[in-house]
SEKOL-515602 format. One record per residue (C-alpha): z, x, y. Coordinates in steps of 0.02 Angstrom, whole numbers, padded with zeros to 5 digits, always signed. Layout:
ZXY
...
END
This chain:
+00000+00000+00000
+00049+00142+00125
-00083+00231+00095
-00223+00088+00129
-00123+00058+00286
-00133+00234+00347
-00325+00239+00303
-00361+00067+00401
-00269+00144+00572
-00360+00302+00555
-00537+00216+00525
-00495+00107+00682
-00452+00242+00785
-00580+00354+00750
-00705+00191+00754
-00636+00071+00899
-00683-00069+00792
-00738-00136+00626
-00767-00293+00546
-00696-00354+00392
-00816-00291+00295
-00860-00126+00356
-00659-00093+00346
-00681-00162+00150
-00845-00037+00105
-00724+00098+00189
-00583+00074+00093
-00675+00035-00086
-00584-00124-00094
-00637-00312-00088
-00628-00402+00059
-00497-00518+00016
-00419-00337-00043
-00450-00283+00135
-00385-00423+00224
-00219-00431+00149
-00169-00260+00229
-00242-00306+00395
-00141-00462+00395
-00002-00355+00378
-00060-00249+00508
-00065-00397+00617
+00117-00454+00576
+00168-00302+00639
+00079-00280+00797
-00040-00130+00743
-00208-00232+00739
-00278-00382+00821
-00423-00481+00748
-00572-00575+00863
-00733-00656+00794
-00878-00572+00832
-01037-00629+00915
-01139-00735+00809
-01318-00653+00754
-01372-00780+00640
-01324-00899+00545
-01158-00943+00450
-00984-00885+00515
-00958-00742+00607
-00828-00614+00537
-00703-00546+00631
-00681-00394+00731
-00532-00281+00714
-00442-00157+00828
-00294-00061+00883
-00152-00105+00976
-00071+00017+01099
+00073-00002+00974
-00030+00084+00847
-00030+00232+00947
+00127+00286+00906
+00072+00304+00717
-00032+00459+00766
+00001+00645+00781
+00083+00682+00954
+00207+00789+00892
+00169+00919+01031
+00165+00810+01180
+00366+00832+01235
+00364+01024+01207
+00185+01043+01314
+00231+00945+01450
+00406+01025+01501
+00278+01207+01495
+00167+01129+01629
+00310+01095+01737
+00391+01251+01689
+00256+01405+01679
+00149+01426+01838
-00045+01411+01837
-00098+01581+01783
+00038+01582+01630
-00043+01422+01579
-00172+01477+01585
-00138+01625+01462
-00045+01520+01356
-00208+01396+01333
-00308+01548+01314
-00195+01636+01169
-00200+01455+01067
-00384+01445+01082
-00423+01637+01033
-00274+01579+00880
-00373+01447+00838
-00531+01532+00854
-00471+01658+00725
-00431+01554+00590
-00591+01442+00604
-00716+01597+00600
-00709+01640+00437
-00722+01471+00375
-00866+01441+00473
-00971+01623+00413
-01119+01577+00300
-01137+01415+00354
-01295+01324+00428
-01273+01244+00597
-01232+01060+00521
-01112+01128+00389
-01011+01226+00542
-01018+01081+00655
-00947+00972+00519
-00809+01120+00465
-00742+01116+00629
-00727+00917+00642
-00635+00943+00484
-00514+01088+00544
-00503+00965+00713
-00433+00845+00598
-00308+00967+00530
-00217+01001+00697
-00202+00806+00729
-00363+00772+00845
-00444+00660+00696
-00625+00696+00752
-00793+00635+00656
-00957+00708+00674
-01109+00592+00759
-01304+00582+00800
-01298+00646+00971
-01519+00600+01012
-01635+00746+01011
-01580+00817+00875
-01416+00878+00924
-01234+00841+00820
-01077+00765+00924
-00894+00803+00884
-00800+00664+00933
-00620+00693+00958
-00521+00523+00900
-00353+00571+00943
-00255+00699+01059
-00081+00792+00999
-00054+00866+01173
-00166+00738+01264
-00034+00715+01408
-00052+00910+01454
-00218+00906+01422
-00249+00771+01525
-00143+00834+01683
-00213+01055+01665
-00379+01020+01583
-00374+01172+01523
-00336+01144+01319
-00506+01072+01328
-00592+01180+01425
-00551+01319+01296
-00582+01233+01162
-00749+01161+01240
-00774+01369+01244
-00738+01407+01087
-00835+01292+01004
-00983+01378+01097
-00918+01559+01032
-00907+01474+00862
-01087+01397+00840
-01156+01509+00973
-01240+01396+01058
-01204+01299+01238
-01093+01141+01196
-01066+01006+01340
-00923+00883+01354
-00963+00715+01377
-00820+00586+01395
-00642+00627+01397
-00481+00531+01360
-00413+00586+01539
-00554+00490+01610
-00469+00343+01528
-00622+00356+01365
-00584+00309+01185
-00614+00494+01136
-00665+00673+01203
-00838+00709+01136
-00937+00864+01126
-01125+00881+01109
-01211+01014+01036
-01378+01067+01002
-01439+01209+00858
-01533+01369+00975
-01703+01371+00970
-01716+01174+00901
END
């Protein structure tokens, strides 16, 4: 039961919204299967159902989504501890600091990036993005580029006030696939997610 609960508010999040059935297909499970954890969901203030246009005939199904309750059921473990350092360090420490977690980072991603084509990388780092709590999934970005979309923020409220978390990481991602990567909505500017674009060279 826990487990199907946990999957349903992380395909939310990292969707926005899903139908009944798209939420079933995701979990492997009938709809009626489905429903019965959403309903639960519901009873507890995570989820909130609405019926969706109509495109034809016969009943439309309903559309599910997240309640700002359910944000508490995500990793923010490191939002406390970051925002007493941007009251505490000055600008250019901060800035160090961001820097020395990003070149961290950077170090343990690299070598499980090597050997990889330019869609296997871009997918390994969605994954390791989802290891550190930022739940990200990997999309069609047009033109044949690849779009990491960041889901969920651990230190969002720091990141949010310095900018500067993502602007490393925004430059390490470049060092990583080495090749320019642009940023393209952002959770400080009040979007669902932060997403980077990317693009192989030479393509």
């Amino acid at each position: 039961m826990e487990s199907r609960r946990e999957a349903i508010l992380a395909f939310l999040k990292t969707r926005g919204h899903a139908t009944l059935g798209e939420i079933a297909i995701h979990l492997e499970v009938s709809k009626q299967g489905a429903l019965r954890h959403l309903e639960a969901l519901e009873a507890e203030g995570l989820a909130t159902a609405a019926a969706a246009e109509a495109h034809g005939p016969g009943r439309p199904e309903s559309v599910y989504r997240l309640t700002p309750a359910a944000g508490e059921h995500f990793p923010d473990g490191h939002r406390a501890l970051t925002g007493e350092l941007v009251d505490f360090m000055t600008q250019s420490q901060l800035e160090r600091f961001f820097e020395a977690r990003a070149a961290r980072l950077e170090a343990e991603y690299a070598p499980r990036l090597a050997g990889l084509d330019f869609e296997s990388r871009v997918r390994e780092l969605a994954r390791l993005a989802t290891e550190h709590g930022h739940m990200a999934e990997v999309v069609e970005a047009g033109d044949g580029g690849l779009a990491i979309r960041h889901c969920n923020c651990p230190i969002q409220d720091v990141a949010s006030r310095t900018g500067l978390p993502c602007a490393n990481e925004q430059q390490m991602y470049e060092r990583l696939l080495g090749t320019p990567v642009a940023r393209t909505t952002w959770m400080a500017d009040a979007a669902d997610d932060c997403t980077y674009v990317m693009k192989e060279k030479g393509n």
